[in-house]
ZADRENKOL-340358 format. One line per field, with one value per residue (C-alpha): x, y, z; residue number from 1; residue in three letters. Coordinates in steps of 0.5 Angstrom, whole numbers, m for minus. Layout:
// ZADRENKOL-340358
px = [X; ...]
py = [Y; ...]
pz = [Z; ...]
resi = [NUM; ...]
resn = [Ala; ...]
// end
This chain:
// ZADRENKOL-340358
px = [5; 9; 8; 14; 13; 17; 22; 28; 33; 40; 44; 50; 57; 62; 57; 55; 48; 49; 43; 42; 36; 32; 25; 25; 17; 16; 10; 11; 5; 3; 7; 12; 20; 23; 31; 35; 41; 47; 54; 56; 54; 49; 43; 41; 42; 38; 32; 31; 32; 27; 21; 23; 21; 28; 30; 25; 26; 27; 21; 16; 11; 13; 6; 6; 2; m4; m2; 2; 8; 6; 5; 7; 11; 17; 13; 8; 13; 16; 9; 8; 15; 14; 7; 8; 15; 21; 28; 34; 40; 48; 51; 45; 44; 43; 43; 49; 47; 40; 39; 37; 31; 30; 33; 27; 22; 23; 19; 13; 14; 16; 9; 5; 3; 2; 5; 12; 17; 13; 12; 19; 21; 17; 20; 27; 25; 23; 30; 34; 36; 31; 37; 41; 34; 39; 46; 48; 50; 57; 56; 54; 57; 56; 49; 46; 47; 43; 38; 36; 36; 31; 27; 27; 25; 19; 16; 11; 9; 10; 7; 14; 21; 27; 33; 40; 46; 43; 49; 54; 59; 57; 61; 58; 56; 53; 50; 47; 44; 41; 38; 35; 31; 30; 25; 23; 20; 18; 14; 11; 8; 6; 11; 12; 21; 26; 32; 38; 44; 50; 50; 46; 44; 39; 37; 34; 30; 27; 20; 22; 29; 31; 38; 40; 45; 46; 40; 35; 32; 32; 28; 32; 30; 30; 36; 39; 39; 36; 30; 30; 30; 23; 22; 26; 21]
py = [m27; m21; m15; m11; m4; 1; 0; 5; 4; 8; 10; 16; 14; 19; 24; 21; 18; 11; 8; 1; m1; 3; 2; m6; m10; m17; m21; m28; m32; m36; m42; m41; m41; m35; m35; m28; m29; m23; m20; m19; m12; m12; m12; m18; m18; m11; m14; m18; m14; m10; m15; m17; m10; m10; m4; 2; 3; 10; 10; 6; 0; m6; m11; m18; m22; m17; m13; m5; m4; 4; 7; 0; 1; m3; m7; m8; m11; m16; m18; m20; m23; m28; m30; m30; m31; m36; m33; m37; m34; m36; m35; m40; m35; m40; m37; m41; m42; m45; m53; m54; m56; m50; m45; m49; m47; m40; m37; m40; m38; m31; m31; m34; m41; m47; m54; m50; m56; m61; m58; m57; m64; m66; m62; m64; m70; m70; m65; m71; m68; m73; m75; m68; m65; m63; m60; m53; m50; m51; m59; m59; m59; m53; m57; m59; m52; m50; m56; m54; m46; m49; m52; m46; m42; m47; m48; m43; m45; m40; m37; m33; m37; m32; m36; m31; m35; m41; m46; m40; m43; m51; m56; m57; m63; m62; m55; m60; m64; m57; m55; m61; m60; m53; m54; m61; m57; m50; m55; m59; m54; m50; m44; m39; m37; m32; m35; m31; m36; m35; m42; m42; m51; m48; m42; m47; m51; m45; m43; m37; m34; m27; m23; m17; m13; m5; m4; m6; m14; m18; m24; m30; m34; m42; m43; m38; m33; m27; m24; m18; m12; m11; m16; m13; m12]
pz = [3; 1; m3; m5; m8; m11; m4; m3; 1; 2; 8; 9; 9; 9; 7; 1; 0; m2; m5; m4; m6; m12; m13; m12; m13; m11; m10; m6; m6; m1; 0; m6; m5; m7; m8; m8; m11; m12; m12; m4; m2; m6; 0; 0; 7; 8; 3; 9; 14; 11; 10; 17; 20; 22; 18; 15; 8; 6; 1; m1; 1; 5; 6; 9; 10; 9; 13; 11; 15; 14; 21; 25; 31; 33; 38; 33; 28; 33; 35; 27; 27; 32; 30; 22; 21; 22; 21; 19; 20; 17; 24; 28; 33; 38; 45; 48; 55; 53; 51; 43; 47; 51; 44; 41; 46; 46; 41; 44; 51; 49; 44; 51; 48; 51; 51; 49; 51; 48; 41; 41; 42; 37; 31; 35; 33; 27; 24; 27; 34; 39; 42; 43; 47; 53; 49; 49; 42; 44; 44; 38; 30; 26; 22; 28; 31; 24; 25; 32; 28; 23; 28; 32; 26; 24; 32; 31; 25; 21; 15; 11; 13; 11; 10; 10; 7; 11; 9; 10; 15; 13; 9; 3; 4; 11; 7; 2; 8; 12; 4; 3; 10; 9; 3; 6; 12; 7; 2; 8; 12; 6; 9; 3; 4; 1; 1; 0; m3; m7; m11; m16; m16; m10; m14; m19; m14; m12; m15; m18; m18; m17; m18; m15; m16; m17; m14; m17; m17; m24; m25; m28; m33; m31; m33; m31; m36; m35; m38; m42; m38; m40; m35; m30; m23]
resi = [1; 2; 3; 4; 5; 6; 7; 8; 9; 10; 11; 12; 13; 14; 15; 16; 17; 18; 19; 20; 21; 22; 23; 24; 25; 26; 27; 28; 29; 30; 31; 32; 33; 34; 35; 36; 37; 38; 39; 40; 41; 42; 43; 44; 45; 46; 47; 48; 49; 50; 51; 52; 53; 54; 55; 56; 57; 58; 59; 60; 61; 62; 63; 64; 65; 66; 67; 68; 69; 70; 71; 72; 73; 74; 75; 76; 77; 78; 79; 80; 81; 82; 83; 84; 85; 86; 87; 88; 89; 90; 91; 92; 93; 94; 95; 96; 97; 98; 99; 100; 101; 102; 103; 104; 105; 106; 107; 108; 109; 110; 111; 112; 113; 114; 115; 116; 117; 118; 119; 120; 121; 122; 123; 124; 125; 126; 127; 128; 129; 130; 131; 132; 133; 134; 135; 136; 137; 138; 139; 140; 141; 142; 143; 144; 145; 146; 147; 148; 149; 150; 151; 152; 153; 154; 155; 156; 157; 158; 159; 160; 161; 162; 163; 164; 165; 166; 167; 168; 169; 170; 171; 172; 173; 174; 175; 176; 177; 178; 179; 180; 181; 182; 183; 184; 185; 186; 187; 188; 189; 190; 191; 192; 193; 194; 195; 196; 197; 198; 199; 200; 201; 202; 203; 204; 205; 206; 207; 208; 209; 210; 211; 212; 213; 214; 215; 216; 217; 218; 219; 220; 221; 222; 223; 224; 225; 226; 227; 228; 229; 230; 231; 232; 233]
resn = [Unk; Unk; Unk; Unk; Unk; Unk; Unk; Unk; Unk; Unk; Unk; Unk; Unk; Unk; Unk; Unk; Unk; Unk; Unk; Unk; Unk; Unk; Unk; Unk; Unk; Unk; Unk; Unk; Unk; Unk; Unk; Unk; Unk; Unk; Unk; Unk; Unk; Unk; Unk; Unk; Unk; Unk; Unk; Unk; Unk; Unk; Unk; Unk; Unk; Unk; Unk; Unk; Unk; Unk; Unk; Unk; Unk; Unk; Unk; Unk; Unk; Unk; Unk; Unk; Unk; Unk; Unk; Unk; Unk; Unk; Unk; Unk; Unk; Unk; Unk; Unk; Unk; Unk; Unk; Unk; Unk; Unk; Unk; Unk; Unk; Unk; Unk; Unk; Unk; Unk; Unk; Unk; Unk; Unk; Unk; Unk; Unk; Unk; Unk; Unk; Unk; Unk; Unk; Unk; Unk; Unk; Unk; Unk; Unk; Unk; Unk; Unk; Unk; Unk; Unk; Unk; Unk; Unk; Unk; Unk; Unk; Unk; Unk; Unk; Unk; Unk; Unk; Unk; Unk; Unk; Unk; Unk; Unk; Unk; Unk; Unk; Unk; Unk; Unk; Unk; Unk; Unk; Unk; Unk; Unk; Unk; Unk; Unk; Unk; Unk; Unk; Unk; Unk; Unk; Unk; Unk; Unk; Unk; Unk; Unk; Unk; Unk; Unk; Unk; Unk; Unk; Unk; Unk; Unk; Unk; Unk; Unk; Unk; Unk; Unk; Unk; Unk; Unk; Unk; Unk; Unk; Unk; Unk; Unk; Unk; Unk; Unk; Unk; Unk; Unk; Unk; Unk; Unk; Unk; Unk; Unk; Unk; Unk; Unk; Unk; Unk; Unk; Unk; Unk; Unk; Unk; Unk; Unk; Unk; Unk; Unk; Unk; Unk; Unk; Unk; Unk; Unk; Unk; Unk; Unk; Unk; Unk; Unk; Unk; Unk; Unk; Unk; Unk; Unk; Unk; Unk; Unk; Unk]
// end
């Protein structure tokens, strides 16, 4: 599902070159669950942006879902993004003006497809929502904000979900609530995900574990200990 190689990214600050992510490789399968797990600043933020297609890396190779970003323009890339990936963000970005109902159904009326309001009721229903189908982001709390988010994600039946900080401004026990939704719906419908977290209770429910810092990608080991630096990928 994703195929990651030699990935380099920097920016210039300042006048200096800042090198934030240095040749990283990663393999996702399909349907596997991935946690991305580092030090704030550390580009975690930028490696999903770069799987996205919403960054461009400055060298190496980005493949999703077979295909190679080399050569895509930006129109091409946000058509792969609404047909193949569900994005879950921190902050919700809900549209405000909009219902849960109508945030929901967007990304299948922008994508042409049919029945939208339908479809997005039904997975309302299922995070829980069904009596919320007609309230604006402000009329809900912080969780069913990100589980009108999440629905919204899944709508499309994506094949990638990217899930950045996904409990970032939840209460833990709300967080533990949306988590455990998250990978019930990942699991379920067989959505490959790369979860960026800084708590490590969620790192460990994922199917492999990876930490980034200093800009290069470690594996962890399941307990939490890293590999031997000859595992580094």
């Amino acid at each position: 599902m994703i195929a990651l190689s030699s990935l380099v990214y920097g920016v210039t600050h300042a006048g200096r070159r800042l090198e934030i992510l240095r040749g990283v490789d990663l393999a996702v399968a399909a349907g596997e669950i991935v946690a991305l797990t580092g030090p704030s600043g550390s580009g975690k933020s930028t490696l999903l942006s770069l799987i996205a297609g919403v960054e461009v890396p400055t060298a190496g190779r980005i493949r999703v879902a077979g295909v190679d970003y080399a050569g895509l323009s930006q129109d091409e890339l946000a058509r792969l993004r609404g047909r193949r990936m569900g994005i879950v963000f921190q902050d919700f970005h809900l549209i405000t003006t909009l219902t849960a109902l109508e945030n929901v159904a967007l990304p299948l009326d922008l994508a042409g497809l049919p029945d939208a309001l339908e479809q997005a009721r039904r997975l309302l229903d299922q995070v829980g929502l069904g009596d919320r189908l007609h309230h604006r982001p402000l009329e809900l709390s912080g969780g069913e904000q990100q589980r009108v988010a999440i629905a919204r994600a899944f709508v499309a039946r994506p094949a990638l979900i990217l899930a950045d900080e996904p409990t970032g401004n939840l209460d833990p026990e709300t967080g533990h609530r949306i988590m455990d939704l998250l990978f019930r719906l990942a699991r379920s419908w067989q959505a490959a995900m790369v979860l960026v977290t800084h708590q490590p209770e969620l790192a460990a429910r994922a199917d492999h574990h990876y930490r980034l810092d200093g800009g290069t990608l470690q594996k962890m080991a399941p307990q939490g200990n890293p590999f031997c630096a000859g595992d580094r990928v």
